[in-house]
C-alpha positions in Angstrom: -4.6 28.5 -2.4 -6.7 26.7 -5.2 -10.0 24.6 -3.3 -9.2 22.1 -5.8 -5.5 21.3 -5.0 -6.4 21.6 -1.2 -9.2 18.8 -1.5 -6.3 17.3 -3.4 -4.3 17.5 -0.2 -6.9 16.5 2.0 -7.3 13.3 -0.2 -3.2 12.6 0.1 -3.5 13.2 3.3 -6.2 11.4 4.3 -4.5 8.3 2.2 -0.9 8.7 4.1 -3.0 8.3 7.4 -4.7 5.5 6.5 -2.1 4.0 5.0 0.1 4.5 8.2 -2.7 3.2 10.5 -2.9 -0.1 8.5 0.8 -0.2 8.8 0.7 0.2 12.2 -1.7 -2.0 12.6 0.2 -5.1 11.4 3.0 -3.6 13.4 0.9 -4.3 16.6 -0.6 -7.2 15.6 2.7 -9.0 15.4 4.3 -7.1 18.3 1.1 -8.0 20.7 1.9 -12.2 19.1 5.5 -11.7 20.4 7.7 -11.7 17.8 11.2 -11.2 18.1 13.0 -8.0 18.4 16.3 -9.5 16.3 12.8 -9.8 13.2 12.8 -5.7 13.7 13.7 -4.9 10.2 12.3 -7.2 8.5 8.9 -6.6 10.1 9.1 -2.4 9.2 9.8 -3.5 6.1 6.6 -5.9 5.7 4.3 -3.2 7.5 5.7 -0.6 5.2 5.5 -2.9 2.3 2.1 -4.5 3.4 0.3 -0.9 4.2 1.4 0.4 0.7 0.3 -2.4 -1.2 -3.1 -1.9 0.6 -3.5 2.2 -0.3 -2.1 1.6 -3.8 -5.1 -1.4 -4.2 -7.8 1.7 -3.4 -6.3 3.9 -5.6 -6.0 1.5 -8.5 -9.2 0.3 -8.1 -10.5 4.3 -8.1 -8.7 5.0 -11.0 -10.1 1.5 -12.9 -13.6 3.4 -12.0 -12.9 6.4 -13.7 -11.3 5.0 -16.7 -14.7 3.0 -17.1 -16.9 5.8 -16.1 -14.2 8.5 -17.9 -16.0 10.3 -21.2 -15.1 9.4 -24.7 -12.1 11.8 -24.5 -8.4 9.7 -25.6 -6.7 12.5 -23.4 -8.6 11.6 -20.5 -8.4 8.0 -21.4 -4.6 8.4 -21.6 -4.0 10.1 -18.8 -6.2 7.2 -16.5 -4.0 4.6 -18.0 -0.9 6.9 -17.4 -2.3 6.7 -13.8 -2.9 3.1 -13.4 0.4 2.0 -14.8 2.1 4.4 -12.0 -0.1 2.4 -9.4 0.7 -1.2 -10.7 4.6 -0.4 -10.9 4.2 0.9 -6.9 2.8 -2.2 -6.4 5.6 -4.2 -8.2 7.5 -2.7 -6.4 6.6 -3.4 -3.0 5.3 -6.8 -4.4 9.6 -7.5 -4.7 10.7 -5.8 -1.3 8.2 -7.7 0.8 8.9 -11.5 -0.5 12.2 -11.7 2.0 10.4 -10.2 5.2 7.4 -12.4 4.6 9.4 -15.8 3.7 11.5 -14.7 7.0 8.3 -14.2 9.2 6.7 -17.0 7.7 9.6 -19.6 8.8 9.3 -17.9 12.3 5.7 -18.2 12.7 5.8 -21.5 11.8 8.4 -22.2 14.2 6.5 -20.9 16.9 3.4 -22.6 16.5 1.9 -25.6 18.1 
């Protein structure tokens, strides 16, 4: 196998597990507050959402730094922007799938406090 696409692999791999710890993360957070079990779906999909929107952030901001730091090459140039678009419509994405769970746990966690 090619060193480069293994280092690529390493890297994806490296970025599923620490997007999946910060996941998990808020997952335990909330569980550890007490929140309630009938919140269940709503809460994977905020940790999913939450924990993507968090690994796609790092990667957009790495692919900002190469763009400015890229060579005077238009390929190159239009590739990085190819790249950056892909990360901003992940984000989108997610950014519309997370508004119910959080307006959901929101109203809880207010309802809960003191």
């Amino acid at each position: 196998m090619n060193d480069d696409i293994m280092d690529i692999s390493q890297v994806d791999l490296n970025q599923a597990r620490q997007r999946s710890a910060m996941s998990h993360r808020i997952l335990v957070k909330l569980k550890e507050m007490g929140i309630s079990e009938e919140l269940d779906g709503d809460l994977s999909r905020l940790c999913t959402d939450l924990g993507d929107i968090w690994s796609a952030q790092i990667v957009f901001a790495d692919k900002l730094g190469e763009f400015l730091e890229s060579q005077e090459d238009w390929g190159i140039l239009g590739n990085l922007l190819v790249d950056i678009m892909s990360q901003l419509d992940h984000v989108s994405w997610h950014l519309d799938s997370v508004k119910g769970p959080i307006e959901k746990i929101s109203e809880y966690a207010y309802g809960r406090s003191k």
